[in-house]
N, C-alpha and C positions, 0 to 999 in steps of 0.2 A: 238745494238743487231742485226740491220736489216741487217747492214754493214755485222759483220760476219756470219749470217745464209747465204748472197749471197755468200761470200768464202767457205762454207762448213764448217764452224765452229761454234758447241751448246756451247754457253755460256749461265750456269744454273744464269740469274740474273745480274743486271746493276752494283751491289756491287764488283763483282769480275772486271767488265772493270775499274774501277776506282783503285783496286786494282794491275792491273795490270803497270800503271800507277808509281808504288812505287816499283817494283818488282829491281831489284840488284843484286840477285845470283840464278841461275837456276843450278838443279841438273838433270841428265841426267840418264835413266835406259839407260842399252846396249842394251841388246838383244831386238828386236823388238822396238825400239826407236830408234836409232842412226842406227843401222842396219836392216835390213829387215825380217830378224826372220826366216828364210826361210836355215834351215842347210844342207851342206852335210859332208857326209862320204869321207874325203881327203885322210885320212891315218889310216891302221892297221898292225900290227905286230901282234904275234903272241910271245909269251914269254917261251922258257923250249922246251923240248922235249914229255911233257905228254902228249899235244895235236896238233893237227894237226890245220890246220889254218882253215879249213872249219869246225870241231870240236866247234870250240872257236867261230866264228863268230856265229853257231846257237844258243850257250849258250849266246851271246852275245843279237840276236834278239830276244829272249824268252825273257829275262830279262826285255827287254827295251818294249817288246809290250803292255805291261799293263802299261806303263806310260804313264805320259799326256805331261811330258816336250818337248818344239820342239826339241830336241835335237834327243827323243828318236824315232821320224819318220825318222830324218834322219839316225839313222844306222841302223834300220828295211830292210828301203829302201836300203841302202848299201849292209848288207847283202843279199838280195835275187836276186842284180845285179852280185853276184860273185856266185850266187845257191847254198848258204849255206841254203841248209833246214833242218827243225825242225823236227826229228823223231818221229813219230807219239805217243811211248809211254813217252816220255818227258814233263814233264808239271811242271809246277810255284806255288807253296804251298807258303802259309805267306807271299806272296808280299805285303813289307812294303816301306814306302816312309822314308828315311832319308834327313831330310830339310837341304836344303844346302853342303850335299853330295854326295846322290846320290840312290841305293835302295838297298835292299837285300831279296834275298826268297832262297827257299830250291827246287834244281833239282835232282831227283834220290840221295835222301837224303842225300846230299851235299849243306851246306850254301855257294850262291854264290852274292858277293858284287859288286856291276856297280857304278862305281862314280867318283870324281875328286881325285885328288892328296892331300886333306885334310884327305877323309877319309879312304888310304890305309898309310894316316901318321899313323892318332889314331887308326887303326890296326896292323901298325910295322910291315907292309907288304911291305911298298916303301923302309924302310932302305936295303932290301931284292935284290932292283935289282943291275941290274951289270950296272958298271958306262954307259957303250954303251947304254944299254937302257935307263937310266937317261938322256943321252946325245941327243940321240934320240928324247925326249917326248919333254924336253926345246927347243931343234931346233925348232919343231913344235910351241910350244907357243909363240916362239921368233915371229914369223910368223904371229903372231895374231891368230892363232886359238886353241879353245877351246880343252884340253888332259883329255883324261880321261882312269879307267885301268876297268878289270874284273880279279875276283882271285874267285879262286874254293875253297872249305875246303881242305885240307890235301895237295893240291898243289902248295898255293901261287899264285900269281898273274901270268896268263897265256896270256894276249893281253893286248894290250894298242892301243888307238884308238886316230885321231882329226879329230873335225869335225870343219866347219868354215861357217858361215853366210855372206850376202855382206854387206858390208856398203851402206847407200842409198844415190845415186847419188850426193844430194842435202845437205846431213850433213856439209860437210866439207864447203861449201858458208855460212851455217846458220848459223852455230859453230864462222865463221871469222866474220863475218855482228854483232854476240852478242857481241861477246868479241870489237869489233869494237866502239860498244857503252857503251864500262863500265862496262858491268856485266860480274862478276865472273864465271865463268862455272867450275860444277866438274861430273864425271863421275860417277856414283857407279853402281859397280856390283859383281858377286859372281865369276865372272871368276880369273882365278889365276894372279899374279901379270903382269910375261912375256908377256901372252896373251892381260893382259888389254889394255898393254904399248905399244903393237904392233897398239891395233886398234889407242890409243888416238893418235902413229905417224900421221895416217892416215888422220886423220881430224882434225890437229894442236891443240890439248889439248898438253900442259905441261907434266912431272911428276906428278909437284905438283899439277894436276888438277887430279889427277888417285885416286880413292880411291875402291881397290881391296877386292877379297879372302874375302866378305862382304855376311852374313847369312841375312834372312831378316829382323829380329830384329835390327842386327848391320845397318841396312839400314835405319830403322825407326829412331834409338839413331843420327845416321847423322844427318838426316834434324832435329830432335829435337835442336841438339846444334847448327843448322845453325839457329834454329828461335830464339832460346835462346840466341844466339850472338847477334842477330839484332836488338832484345829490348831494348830500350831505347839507340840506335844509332839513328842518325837524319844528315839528307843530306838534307841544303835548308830549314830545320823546319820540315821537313817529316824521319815517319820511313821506314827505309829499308823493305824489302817483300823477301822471299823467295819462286821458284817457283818449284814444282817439276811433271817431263815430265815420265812418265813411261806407260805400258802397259799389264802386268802381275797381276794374281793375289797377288804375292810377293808383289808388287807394293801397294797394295793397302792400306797399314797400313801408310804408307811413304805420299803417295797423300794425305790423311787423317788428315795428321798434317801440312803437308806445311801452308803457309798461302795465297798459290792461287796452284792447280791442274791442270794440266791440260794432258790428257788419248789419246792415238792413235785410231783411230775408230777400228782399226782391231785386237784391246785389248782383254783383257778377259771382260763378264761382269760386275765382282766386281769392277775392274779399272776404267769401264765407269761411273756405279753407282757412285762411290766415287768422280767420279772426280767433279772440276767447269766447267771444258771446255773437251770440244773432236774436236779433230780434225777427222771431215768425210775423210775419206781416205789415213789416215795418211801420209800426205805430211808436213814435217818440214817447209817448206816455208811459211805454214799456222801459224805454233807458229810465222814465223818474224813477220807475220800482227798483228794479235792481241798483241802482243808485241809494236808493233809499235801503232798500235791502242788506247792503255792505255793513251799517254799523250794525243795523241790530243782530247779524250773523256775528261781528265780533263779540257785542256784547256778550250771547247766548254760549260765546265759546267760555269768554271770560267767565261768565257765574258759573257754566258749568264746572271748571276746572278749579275756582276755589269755594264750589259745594262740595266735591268731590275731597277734596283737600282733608276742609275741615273736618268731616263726617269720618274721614279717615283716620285726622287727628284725634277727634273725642272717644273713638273705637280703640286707638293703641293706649290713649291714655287711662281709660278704664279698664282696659285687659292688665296692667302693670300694676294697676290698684288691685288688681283681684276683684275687678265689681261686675267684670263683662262676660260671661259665659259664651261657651263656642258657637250656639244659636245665633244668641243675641247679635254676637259679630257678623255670621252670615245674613240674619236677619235685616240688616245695618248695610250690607252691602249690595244686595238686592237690591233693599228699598231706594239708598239712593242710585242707581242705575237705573230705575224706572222713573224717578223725580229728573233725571238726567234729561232722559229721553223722552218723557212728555214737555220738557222745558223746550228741547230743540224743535217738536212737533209743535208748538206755539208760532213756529215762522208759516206754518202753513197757511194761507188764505182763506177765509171762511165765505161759503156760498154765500150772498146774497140773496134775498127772498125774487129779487128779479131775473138774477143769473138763473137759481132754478125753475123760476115759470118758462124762460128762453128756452132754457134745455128743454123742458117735456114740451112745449109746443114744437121745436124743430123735431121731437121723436113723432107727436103725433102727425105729425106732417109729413115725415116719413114713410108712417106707417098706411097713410092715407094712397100713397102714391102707390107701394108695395100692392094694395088693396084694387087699384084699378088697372 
């Protein structure tokens, strides 16, 4: 536990690094997990003749400013980079969240929908466009990034937008490093199929690691069947483990059932709550460590447990001989309790010669500031 609180890693409890330890198949949120969470506004069109592009963009940022999704910062912020503003007597009645599609309210009493490519299906609004814009939106997805439409009442669907997140630096090294060592990796997220398949290119996932177009119930029935498969599997005499990495509150019903958690520090609350582990500062290179972490905490349990043993053994069996006097045996028992305990402080991290020049320059730099 001392090991990871010096990486910047809370792990809730010695149960779950042991746990770790057994771990086998790790599922993956996208958005703000794998990527950086951090969207912009790539692309928009404009669909029809009814409206004008700066029209649509502001029915576009009304829509989206009472959401919480990161998604919906970034076309706020899109829109007001092109000066599409919101008319002053325009405003947002019945803004309702539709989970896993997207929102809908009522502008200048007209129902108007913001959302993915699911839910202008189940409105029989996408069978609606002309193949070019179809064409258009999957180009974008192809692309990796995330399509989504807005449609007005009586005018059908008037823009279509993509927005795209980055992938973070370090995914694609962690992604190879896991699968390196055996474990399964799968992706889930609620993004549509194209897009998913664009990012998993990115950082060497499979197809068959893709599991798309996911609500977050369909998220949670995932890892249920991934833990439900691994029961009564045994690798070595041990059961398989299931780990799941997300950072949303979506996330949290998923993290909840896995049988080790583990939340990005820059998460929503309920993700951190829920989780076993968080990673301070969500850098994926923290999951290799505590990953990597799990066996040699078993192992360190293991030797301790039959040093202790033996040591115990050779102590009764010389006491029975008449060869071990009462010292000796305390002597004996000490000693291995210190061999113990300098064994488990072996998981500890050793400074680097660069870590500690890091550290004394941010002190002297500190000190400098304190100073003027």
């Amino acid at each position: 536990l001392a090991a990871c609180a010096q990486k910047g890693i809370i792990v809730k409890g010695g149960q779950h690094l042991e746990t770790l330890g057994k771990v086998q198949f790790i599922a993956f949120d996208k958005t703000g997990t794998l990527s950086e969470g951090i969207f912009q506004l790539l692309h928009f069109n404009e669909i029809g003749q009814s409206r004008n592009r700066k029209e649509v963009l502001a029915y576009l940022s009304l829509m989206e400013a009472s959401a919480s999704h990161p998604l919906a910062d970034a076309i706020v912020k899109g829109a007001a980079n092109e000066k599409a503003e919101v008319p002053a007597h325009l405003q947002v009645k019945d803004h309702t969240l539709l989970p896993g599609e997207g929102v809908v309210g009522i502008i200048d009493n007209k129902k108007v929908h913001v959302g993915n490519k699911r839910l202008f299906v189940r409105l029989g609004l996408h069978q609606k466009l002309s193949e070019e814009d179809k064409a258009t939106a999957e180009g974008w997805a192809s692309a990796g990034g995330t399509i989504g439409f807005i449609s007005i009442e009586g005018e059908g669907i008037v823009g279509s937008y993509c927005v795209s997140d980055k992938i973070r630096d370090e995914t694609k090294v962690v992604i190879r490093d896991l699968k390196d060592k055996g474990i399964v990796i799968n992706m889930l997220t609620g993004d549509q199929r194209q897009a998913a398949l664009g990012v998993a290119q990115q950082i060497g996932l499979d197809e068959c690691d893709v599991k798309s177009d996911l609500l977050p119930e369909e998220k949670l029935t995932s890892i249920q069947n991934m833990v439900d498969d691994c029961k009564g599997q045994k690798k070595c005499g041990r059961q398989k483990k299931v780990m799941m990495v997300g950072d949303g509150v979506n996330d949290a019903p998923a993290l909840a059932i896995a049988d080790i958690s583990v939340a990005m520090g820059e998460g929503s609350a309920l993700a951190l709550e829920t989780a076993d582990a968080t990673l301070m500062g969500s850098d994926l290179n923290k999951l290799l460590f505590i990953v990597n972490m799990g066996p040699l905490v078993t192992r360190r349990i293991v030797e301790n447990v039959v040093f202790s043993f033996v040591v115990k053994a050779i102590v009764v069996g010389l006491t029975f001989a008449g060869k071990a006097a009462l010292w000796e045996a305390i002597v004996s028992d000490v000693g291995a309790m210190l061999i113990v305990t300098l064994n488990g402080l072996r998981l500890l991290p050793s400074k680097s010669e660069s870590e500690v020049k890091e550290v004394k320059n941010e002190c002297e730099s500190n000190g400098e500031e304190e100073s003027t």
